[in-house]
C-alpha positions, 0 to 999 in steps of 0.5 A: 500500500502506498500514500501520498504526502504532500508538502508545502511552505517557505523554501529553506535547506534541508526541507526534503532531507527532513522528510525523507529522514522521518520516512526512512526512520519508520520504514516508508519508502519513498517510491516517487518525488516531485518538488519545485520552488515557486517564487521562494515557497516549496511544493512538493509530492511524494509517494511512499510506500506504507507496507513496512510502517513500523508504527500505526499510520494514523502515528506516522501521520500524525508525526508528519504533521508534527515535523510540518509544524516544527519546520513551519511547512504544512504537511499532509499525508493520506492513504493511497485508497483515500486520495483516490476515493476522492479523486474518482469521477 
């Protein structure tokens, strides 16, 4: 199973390192990465994959929301079948 985690904020260093450390800490595996800079603000999309979590996911999310907040950067993660739930015609 995968989810999507998406990121966004002011543009500083160590933005995807600080999200990737935290992935790899739980043992998420980041499959696809897309980011951009856009006029100093930080967008970013990851993939990762959630079969190996090593805590509960709604943790794992809830700790992603608590590295958002101490970076000042807004960060989301959903379940894959949830992102997808609401995208469907």
């Amino acid at each position: 199973m995968n989810a999507i985690l998406s990121v966004v904020g002011k543009d500083t260093v160590g933005i995807l390192a600080a999200v990737a450390e935290k992935c790899s800490c739980h043992k998420a595996n980041v499959n696809d990465v897309k980011q951009t800079i856009i006029d100093n603000y930080f967008a970013m999309f990851m993939i990762i994959n959630i079969d190996n979590l090593n805590i509960e996911f709604n943790d794992f999310v809830d700790e992603m929301t608590e590295l958002g907040k101490a970076k000042n950067l807004e960060i989301h993660c959903m379940h894959e079948d949830i992102f997808n739930l609401m995208h469907k015609i």
